[in-house]
OpenMM code with the backbone's topology and positions (N, CA, C; nanometers):
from openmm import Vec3, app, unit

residues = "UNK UNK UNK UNK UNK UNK UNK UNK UNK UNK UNK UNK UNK UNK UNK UNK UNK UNK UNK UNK UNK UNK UNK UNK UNK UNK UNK UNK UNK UNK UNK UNK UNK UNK UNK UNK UNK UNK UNK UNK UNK UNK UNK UNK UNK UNK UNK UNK UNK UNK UNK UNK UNK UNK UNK UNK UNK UNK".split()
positions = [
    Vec3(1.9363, 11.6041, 21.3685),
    Vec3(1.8469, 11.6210, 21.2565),
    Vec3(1.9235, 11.6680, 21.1325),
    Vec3(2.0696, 11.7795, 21.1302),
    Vec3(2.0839, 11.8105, 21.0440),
    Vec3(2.1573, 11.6616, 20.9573),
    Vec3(2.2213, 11.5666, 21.0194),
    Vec3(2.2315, 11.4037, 20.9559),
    Vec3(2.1553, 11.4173, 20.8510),
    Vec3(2.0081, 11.3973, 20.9298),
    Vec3(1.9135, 11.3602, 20.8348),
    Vec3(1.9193, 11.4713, 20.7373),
    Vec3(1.8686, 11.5262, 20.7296),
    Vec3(1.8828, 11.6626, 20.6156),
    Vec3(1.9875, 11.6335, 20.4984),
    Vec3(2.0932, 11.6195, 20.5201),
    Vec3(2.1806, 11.5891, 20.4473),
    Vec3(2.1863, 11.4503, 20.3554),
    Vec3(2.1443, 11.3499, 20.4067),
    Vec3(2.1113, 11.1955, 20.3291),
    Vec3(2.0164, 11.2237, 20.2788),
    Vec3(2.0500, 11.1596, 20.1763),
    Vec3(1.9440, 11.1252, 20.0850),
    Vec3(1.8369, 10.9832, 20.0628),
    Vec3(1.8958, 10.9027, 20.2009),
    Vec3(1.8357, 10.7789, 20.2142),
    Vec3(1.8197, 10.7886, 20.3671),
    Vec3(1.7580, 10.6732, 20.3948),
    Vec3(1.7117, 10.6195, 20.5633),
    Vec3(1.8389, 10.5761, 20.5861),
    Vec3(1.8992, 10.6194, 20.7041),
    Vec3(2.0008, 10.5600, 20.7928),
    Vec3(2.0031, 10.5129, 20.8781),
    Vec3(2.1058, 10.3698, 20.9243),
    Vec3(2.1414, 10.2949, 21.0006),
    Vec3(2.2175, 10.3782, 21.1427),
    Vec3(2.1791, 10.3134, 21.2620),
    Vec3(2.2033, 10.3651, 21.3778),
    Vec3(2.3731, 10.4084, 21.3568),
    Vec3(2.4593, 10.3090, 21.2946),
    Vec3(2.5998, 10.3101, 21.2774),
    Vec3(2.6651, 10.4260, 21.1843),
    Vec3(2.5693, 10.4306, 21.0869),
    Vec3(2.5640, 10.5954, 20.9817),
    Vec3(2.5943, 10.6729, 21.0452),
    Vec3(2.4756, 10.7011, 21.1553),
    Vec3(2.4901, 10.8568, 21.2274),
    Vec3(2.5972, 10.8611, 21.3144),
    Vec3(2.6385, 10.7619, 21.3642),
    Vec3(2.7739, 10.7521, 21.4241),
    Vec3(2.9068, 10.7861, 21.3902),
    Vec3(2.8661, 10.7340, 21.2530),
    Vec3(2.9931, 10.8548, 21.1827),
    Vec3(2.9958, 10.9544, 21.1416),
    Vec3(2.8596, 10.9871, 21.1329),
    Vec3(2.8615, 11.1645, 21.0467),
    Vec3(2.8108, 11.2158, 21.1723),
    Vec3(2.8031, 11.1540, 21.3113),
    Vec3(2.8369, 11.2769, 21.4299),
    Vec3(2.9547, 11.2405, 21.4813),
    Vec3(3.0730, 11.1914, 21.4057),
    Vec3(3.2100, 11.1617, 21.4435),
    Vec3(3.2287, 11.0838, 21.5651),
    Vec3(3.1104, 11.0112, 21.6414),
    Vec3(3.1646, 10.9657, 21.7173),
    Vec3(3.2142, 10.7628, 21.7206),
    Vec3(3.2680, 10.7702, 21.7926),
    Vec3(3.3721, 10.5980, 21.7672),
    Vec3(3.2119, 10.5028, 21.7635),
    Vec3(3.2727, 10.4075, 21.6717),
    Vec3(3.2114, 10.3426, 21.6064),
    Vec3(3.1928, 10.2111, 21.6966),
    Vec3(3.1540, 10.1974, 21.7914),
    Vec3(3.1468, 10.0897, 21.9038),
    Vec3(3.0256, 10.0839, 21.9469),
    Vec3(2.9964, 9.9409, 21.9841),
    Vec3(2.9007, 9.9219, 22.0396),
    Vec3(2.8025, 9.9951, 22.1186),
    Vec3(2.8813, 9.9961, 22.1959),
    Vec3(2.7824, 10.0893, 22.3230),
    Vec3(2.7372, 10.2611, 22.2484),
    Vec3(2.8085, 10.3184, 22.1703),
    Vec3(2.7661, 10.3903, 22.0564),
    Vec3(2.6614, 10.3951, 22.0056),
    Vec3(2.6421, 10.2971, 21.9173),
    Vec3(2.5841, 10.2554, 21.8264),
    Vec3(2.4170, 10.2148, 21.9091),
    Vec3(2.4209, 10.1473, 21.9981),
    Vec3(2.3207, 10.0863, 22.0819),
    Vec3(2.2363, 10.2189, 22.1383),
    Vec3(2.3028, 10.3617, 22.1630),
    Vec3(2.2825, 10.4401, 22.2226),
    Vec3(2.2068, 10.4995, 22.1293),
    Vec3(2.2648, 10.5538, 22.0423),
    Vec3(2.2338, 10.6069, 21.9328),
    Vec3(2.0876, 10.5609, 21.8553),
    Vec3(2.0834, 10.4102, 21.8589),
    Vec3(1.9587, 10.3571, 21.8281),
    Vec3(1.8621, 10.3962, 21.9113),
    Vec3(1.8770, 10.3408, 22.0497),
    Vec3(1.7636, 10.3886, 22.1027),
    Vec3(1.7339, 10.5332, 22.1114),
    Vec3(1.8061, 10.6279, 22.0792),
    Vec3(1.7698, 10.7412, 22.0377),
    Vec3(1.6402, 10.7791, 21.9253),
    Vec3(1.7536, 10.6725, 21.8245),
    Vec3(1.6587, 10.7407, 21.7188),
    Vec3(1.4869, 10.6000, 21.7503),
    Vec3(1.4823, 10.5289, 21.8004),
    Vec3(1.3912, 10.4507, 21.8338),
    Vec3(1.2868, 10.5753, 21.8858),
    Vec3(1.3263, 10.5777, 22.0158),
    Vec3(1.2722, 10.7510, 22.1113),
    Vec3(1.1941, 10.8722, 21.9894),
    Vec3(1.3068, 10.8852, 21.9473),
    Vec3(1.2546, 11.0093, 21.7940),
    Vec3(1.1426, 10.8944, 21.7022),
    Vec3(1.1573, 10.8226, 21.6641),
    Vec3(1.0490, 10.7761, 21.5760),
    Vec3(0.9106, 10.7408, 21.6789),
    Vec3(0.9472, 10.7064, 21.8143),
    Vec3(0.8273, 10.6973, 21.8925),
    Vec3(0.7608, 10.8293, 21.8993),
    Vec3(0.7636, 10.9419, 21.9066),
    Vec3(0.7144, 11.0861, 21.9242),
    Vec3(0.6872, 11.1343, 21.7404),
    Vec3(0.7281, 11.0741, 21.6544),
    Vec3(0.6956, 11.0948, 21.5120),
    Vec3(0.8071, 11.1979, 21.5070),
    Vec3(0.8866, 11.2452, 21.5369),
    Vec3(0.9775, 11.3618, 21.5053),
    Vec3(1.0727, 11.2646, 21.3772),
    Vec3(1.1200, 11.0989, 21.3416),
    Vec3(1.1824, 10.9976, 21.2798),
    Vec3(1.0961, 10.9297, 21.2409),
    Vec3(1.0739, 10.9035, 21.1194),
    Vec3(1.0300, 10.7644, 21.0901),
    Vec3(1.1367, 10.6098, 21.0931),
    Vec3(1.0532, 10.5194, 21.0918),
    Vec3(1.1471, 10.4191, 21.0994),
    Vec3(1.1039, 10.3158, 20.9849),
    Vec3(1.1236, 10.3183, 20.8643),
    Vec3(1.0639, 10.2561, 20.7197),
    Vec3(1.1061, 10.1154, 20.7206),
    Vec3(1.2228, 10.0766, 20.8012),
    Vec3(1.2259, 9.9408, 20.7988),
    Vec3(1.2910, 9.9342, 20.9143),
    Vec3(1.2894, 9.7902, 20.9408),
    Vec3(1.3933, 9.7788, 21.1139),
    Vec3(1.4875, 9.7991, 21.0679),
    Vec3(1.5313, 9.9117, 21.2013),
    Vec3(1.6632, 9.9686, 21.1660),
    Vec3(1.7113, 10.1148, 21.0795),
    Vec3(1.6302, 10.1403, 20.9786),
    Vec3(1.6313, 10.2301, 20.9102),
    Vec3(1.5550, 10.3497, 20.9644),
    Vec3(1.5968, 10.4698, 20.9399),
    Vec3(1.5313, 10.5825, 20.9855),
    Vec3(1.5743, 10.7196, 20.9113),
    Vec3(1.4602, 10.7967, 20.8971),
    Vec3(1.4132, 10.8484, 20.8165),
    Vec3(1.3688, 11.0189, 20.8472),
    Vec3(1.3377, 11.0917, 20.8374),
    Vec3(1.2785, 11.2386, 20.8042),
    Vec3(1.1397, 11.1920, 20.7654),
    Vec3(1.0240, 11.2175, 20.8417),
    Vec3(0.8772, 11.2121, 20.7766),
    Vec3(0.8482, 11.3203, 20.6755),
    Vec3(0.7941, 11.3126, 20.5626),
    Vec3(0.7521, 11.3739, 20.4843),
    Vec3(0.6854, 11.4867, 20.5599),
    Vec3(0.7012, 11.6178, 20.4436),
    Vec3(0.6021, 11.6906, 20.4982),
    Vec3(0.4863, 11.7061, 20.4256),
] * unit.nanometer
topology = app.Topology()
chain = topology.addChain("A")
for resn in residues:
    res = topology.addResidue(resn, chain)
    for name in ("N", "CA", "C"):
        topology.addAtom(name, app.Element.getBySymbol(name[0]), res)
């Protein structure tokens, strides 16, 4: 969450991959999505466009 906090825009699964330092690979990246997929299913993420994800307003 603190990612999010810090952007100032909706980020790509591959974004957070680098600003949680980890290698930039597939299986990464895939992981990471369905993460944040998971978080926007429970509303804790929005997801504003495919792919993009977000901090819900408060």
């Amino acid at each position: 969450m603190a990612v999010f906090a810090a952007a100032g825009a909706p980020l790509r699964a591959r974004a957070v991959c680098g600003a949680m330092d980890l290698e930039i690979a597939p299986s990464n990246v895939n992981n990471v999505r369905l993460k944040l997929k998971w978080l926007a299913g429970r509303g804790i993420l929005i997801e504003t466009e495919q792919g993009l994800f977000t901090r819900p307003r408060p």
